[in-house]
N, CA, C and O atoms as CSV, one atom per row, in Angstrom:
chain,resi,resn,atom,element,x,y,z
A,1,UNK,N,N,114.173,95.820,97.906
A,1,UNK,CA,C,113.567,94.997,96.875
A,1,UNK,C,C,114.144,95.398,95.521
A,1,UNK,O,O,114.517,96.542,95.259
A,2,UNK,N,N,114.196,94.140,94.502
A,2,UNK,CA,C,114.418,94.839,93.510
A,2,UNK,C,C,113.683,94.428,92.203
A,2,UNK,O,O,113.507,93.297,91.751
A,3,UNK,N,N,113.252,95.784,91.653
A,3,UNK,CA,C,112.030,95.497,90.671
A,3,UNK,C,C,112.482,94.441,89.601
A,3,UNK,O,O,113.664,94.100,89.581
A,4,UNK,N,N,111.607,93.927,88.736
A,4,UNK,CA,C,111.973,93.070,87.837
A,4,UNK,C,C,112.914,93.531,86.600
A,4,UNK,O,O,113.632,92.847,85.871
A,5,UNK,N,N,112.625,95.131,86.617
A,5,UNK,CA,C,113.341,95.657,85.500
A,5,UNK,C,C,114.895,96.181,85.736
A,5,UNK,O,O,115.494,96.994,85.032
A,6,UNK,N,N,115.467,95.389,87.103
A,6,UNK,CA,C,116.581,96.152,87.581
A,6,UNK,C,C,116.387,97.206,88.697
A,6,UNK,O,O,117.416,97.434,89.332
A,7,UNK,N,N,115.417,97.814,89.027
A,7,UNK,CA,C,115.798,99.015,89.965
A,7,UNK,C,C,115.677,98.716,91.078
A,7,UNK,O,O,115.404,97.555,91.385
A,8,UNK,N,N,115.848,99.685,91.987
A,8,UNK,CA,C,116.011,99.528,93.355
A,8,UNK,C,C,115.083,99.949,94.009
A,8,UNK,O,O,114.843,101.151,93.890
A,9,UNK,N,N,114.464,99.359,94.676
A,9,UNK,CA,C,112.918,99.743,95.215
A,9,UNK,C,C,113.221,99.974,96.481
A,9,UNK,O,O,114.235,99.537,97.026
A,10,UNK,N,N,112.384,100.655,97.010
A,10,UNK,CA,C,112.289,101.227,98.365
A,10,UNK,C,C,110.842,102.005,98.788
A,10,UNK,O,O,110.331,103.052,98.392
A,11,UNK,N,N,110.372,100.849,99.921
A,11,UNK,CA,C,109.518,101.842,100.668
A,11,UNK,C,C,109.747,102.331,101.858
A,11,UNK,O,O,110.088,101.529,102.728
A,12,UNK,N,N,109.609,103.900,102.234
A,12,UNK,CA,C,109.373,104.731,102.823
A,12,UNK,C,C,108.612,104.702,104.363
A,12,UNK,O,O,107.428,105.033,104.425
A,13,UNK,N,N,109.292,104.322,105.501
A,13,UNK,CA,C,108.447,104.021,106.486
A,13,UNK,C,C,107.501,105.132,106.733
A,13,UNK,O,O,106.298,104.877,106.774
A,14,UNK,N,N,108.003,106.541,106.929
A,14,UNK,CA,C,107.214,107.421,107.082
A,14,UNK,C,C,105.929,108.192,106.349
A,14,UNK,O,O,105.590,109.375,106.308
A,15,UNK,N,N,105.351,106.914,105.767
A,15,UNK,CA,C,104.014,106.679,104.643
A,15,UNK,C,C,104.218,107.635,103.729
A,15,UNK,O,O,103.153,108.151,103.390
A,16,UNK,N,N,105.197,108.095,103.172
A,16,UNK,CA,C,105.275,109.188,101.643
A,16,UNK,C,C,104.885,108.264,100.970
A,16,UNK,O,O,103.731,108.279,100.540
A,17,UNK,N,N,106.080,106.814,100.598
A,17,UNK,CA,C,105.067,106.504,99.331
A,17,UNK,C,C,106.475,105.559,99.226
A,17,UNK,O,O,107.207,105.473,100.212
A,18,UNK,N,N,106.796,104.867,97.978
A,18,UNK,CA,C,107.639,104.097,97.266
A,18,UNK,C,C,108.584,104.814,96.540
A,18,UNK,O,O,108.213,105.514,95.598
A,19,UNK,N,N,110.272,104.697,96.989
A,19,UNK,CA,C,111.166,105.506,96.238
A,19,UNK,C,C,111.679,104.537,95.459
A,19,UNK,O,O,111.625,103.323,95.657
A,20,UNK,N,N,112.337,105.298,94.284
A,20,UNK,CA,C,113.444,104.353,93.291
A,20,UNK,C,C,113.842,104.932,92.843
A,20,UNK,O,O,113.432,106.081,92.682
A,21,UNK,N,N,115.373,104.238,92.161
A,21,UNK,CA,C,116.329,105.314,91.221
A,21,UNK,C,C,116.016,104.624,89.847
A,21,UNK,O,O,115.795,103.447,89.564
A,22,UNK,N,N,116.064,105.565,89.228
A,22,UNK,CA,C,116.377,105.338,87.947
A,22,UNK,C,C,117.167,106.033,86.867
A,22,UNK,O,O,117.398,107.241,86.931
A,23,UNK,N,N,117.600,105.234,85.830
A,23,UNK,CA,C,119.118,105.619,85.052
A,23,UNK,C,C,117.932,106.111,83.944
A,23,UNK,O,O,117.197,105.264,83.437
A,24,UNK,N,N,117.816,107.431,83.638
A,24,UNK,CA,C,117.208,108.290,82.407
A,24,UNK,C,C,118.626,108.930,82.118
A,24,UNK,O,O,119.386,109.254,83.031
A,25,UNK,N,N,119.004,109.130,80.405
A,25,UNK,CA,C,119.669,109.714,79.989
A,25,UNK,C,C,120.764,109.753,80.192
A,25,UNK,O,O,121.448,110.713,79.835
A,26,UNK,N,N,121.407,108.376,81.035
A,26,UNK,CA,C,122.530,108.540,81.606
A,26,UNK,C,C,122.883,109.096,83.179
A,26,UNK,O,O,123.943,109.304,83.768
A,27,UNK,N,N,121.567,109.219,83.523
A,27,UNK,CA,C,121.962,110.015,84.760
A,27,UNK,C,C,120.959,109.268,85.500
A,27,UNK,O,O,119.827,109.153,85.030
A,28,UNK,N,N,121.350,108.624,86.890
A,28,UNK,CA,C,120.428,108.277,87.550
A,28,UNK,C,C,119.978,108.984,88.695
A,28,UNK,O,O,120.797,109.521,89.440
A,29,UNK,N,N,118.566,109.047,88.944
A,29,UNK,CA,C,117.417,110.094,89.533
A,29,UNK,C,C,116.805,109.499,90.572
A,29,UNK,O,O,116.232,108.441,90.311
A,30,UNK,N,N,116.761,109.989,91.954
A,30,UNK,CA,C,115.894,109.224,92.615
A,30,UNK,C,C,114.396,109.898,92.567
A,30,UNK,O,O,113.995,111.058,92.475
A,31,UNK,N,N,113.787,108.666,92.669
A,31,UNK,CA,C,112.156,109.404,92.861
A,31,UNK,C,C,111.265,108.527,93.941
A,31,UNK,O,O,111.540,107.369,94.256
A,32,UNK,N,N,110.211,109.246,94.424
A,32,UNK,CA,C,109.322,108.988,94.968
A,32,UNK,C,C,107.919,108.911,94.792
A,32,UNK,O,O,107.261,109.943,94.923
A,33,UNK,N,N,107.432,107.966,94.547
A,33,UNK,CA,C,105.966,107.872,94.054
A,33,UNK,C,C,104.849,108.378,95.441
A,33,UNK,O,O,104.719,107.576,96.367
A,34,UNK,N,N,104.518,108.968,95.463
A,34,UNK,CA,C,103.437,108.723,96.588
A,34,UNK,C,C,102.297,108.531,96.811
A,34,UNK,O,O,101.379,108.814,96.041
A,35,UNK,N,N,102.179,107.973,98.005
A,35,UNK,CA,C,101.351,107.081,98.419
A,35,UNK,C,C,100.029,107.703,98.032
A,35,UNK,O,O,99.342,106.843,97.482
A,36,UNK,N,N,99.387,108.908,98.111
A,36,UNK,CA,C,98.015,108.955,97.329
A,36,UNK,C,C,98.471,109.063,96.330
A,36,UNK,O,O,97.432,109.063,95.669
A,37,UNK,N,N,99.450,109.191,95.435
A,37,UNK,CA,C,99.353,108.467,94.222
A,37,UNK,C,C,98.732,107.445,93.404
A,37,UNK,O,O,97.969,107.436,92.438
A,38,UNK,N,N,99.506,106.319,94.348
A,38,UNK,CA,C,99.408,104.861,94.243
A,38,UNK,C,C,97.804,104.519,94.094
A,38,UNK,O,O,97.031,103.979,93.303
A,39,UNK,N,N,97.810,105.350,95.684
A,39,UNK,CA,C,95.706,105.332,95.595
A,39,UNK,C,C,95.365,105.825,94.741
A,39,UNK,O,O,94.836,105.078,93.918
A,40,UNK,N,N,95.416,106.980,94.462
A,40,UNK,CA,C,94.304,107.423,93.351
A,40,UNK,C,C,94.277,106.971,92.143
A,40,UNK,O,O,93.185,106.821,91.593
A,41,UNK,N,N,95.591,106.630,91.414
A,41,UNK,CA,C,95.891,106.142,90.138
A,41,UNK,C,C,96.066,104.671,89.943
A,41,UNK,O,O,95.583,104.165,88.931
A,42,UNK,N,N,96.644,104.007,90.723
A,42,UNK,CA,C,96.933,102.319,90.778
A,42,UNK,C,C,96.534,101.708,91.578
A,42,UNK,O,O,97.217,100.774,91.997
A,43,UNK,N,N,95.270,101.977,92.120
A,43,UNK,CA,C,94.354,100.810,93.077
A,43,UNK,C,C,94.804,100.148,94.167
A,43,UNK,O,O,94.525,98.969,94.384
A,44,UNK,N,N,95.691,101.027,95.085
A,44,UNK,CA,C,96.384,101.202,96.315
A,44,UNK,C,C,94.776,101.506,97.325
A,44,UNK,O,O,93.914,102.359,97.110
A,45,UNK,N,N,94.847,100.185,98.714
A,45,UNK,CA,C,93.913,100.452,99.515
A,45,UNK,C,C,94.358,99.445,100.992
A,45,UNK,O,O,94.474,98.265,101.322
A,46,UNK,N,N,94.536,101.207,101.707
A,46,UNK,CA,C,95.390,100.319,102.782
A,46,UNK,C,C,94.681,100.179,104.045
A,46,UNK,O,O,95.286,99.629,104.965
A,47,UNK,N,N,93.578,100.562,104.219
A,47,UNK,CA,C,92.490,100.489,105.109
A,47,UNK,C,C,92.845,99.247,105.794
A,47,UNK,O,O,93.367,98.406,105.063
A,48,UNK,N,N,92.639,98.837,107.384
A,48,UNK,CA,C,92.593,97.434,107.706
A,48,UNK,C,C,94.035,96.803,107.638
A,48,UNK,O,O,94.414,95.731,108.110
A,49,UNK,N,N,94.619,97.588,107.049
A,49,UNK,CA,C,96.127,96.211,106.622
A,49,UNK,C,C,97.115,96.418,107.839
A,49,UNK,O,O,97.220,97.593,108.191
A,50,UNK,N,N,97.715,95.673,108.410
A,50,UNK,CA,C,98.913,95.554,109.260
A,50,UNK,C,C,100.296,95.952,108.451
A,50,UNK,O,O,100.669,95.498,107.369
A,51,UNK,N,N,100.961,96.948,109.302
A,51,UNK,CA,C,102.455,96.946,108.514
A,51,UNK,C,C,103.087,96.270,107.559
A,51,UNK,O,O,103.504,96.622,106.455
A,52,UNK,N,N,103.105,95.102,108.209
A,52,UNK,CA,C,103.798,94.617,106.374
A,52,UNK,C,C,102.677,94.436,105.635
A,52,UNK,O,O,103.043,94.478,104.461
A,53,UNK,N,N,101.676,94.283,105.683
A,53,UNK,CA,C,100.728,93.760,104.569
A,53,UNK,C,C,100.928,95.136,103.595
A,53,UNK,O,O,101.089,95.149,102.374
A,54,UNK,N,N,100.855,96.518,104.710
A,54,UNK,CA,C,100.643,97.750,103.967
A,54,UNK,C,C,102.038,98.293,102.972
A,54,UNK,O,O,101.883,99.025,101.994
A,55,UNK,N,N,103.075,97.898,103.329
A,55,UNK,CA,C,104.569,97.445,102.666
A,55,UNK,C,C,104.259,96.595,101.356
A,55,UNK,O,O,104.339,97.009,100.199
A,56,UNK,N,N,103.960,95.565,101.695
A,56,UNK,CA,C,103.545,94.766,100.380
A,56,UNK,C,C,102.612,95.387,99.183
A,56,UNK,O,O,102.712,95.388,97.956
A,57,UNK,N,N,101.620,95.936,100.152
A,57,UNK,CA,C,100.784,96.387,99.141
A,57,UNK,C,C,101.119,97.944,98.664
A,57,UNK,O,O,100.501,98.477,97.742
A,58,UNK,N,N,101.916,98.440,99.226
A,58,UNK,CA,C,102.202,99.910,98.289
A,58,UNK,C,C,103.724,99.047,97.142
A,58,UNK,O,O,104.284,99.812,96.357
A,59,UNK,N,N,103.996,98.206,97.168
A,59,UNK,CA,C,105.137,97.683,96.492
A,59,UNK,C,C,104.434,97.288,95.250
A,59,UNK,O,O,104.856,97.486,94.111
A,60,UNK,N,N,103.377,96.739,95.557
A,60,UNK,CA,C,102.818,95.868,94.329
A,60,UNK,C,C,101.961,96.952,93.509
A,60,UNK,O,O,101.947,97.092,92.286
A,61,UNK,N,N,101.171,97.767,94.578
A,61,UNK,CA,C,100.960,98.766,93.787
A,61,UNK,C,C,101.600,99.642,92.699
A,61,UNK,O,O,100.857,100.402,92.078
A,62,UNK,N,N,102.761,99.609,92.445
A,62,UNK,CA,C,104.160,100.100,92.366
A,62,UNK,C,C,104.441,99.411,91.089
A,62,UNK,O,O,104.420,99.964,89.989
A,63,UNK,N,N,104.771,97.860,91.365
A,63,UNK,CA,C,104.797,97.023,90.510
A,63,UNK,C,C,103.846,96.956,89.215
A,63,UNK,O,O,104.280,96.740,88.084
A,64,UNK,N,N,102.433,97.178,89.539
A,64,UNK,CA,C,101.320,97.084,88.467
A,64,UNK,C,C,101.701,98.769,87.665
A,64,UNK,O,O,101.865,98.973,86.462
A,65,UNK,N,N,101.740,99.437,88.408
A,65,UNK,CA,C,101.840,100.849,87.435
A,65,UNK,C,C,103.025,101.336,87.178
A,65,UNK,O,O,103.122,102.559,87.285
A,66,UNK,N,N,104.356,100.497,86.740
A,66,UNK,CA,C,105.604,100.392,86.875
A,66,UNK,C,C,105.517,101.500,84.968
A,66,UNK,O,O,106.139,102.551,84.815
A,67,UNK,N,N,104.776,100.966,84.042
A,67,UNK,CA,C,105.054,101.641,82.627
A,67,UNK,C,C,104.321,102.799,82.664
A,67,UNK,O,O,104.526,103.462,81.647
A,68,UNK,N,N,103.217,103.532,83.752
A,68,UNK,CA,C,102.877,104.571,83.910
A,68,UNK,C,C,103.981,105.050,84.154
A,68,UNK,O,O,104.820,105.328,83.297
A,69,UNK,N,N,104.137,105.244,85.729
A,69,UNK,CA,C,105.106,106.151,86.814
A,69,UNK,C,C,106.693,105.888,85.728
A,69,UNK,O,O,107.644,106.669,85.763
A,70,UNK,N,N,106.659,105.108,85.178
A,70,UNK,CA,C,108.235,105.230,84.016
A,70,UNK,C,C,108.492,106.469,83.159
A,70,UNK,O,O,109.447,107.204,82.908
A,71,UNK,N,N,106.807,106.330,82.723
A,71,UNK,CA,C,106.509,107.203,81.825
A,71,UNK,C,C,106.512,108.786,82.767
A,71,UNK,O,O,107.456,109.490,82.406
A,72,UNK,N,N,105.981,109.182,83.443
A,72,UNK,CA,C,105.767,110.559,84.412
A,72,UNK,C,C,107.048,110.277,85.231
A,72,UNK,O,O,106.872,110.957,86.242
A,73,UNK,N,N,107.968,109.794,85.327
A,73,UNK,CA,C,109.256,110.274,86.022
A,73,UNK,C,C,110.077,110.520,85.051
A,73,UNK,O,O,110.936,111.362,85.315
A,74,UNK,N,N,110.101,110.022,83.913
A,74,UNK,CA,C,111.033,110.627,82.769
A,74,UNK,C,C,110.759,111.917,81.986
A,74,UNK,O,O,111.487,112.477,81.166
A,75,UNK,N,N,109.586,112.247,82.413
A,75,UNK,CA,C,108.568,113.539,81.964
A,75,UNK,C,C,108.792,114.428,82.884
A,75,UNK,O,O,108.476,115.606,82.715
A,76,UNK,N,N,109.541,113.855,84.313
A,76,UNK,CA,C,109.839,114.998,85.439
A,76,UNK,C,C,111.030,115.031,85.800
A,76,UNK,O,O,111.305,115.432,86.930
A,77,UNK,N,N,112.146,114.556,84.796
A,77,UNK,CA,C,113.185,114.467,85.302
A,77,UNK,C,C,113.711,115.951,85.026
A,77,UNK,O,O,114.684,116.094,85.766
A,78,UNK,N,N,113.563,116.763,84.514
A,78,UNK,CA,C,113.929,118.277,84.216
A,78,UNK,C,C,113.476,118.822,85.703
A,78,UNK,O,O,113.863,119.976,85.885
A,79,UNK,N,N,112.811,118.309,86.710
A,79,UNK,CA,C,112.905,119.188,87.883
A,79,UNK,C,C,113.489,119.384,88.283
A,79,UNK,O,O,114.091,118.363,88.617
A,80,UNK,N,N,114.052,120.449,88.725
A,80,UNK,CA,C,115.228,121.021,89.390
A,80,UNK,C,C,114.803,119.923,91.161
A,80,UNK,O,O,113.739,119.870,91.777
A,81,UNK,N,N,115.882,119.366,91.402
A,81,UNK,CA,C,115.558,118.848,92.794
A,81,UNK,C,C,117.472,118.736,93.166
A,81,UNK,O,O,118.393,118.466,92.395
A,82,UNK,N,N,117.494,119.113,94.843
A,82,UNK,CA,C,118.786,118.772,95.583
A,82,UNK,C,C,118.837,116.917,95.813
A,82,UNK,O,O,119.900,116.418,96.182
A,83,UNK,N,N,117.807,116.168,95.598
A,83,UNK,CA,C,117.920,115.355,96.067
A,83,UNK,C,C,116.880,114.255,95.202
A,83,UNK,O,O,117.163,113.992,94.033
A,84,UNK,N,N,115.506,113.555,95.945
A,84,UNK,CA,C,114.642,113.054,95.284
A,84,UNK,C,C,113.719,113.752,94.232
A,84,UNK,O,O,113.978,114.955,94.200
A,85,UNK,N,N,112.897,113.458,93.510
A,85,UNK,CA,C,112.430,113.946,92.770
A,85,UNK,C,C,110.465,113.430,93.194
A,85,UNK,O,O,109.976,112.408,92.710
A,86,UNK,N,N,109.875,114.126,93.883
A,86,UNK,CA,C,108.133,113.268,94.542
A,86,UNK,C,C,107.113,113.334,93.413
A,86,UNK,O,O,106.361,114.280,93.180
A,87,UNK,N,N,107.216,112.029,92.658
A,87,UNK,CA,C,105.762,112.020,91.639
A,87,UNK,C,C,104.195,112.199,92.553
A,87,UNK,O,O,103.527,111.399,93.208
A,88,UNK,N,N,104.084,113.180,92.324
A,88,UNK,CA,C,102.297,113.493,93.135
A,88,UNK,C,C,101.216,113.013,92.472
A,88,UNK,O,O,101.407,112.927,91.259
A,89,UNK,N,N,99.844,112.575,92.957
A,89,UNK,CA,C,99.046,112.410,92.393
A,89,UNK,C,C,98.588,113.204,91.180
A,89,UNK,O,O,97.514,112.821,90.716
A,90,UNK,N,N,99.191,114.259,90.549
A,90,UNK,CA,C,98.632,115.749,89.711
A,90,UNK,C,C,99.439,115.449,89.167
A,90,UNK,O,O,99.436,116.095,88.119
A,91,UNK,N,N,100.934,114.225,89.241
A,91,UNK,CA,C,101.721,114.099,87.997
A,91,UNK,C,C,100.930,113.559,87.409
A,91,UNK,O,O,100.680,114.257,86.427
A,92,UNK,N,N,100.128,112.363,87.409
A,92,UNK,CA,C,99.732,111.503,86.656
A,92,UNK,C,C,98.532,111.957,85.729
A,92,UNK,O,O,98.043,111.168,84.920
């Protein structure tokens, strides 16, 4: 998928959560939002839902708190990481 602002969206079959890259400072970062994230902070509720519904709805979840999680992945881009970078619920 790709967000409205350009990035590259990706969800995670193995329920972590919603990854994306993003270009901070010139350097682009992958990150991962996760999924009790989404819940606790952006009104993510996947109770009842069938696979894709639950796809859709961690995306959109994603989508609505797109100028939060912008804000707390550019605030975590100094983590030292080999690879992704996982926004946790305790980032926010």
């Amino acid at each position: 998928m790709v967000h409205p602002h350009g990035l590259k969206v990706t969800y995670i079959d193995d329920d972590i959560g919603v990854q994306f890259d993003y270009l901070i400072g010139g350097h682009n970062q992958t990150f991962v939002v996760s999924r009790e994230a989404l819940e606790d902070h952006f009104g993510l509720e996947l109770s009842d839902l069938s696979v894709s519904e639950r796809d859709a709805a961690l995306l959109e979840a994603f989508r609505q708190g797109w100028e939060r999680i912008r804000t707390v992945a550019a605030r975590n881009r100094a983590v030292p990481s080999s690879g992704r970078i996982v926004l946790k619920s305790s980032d926010f």
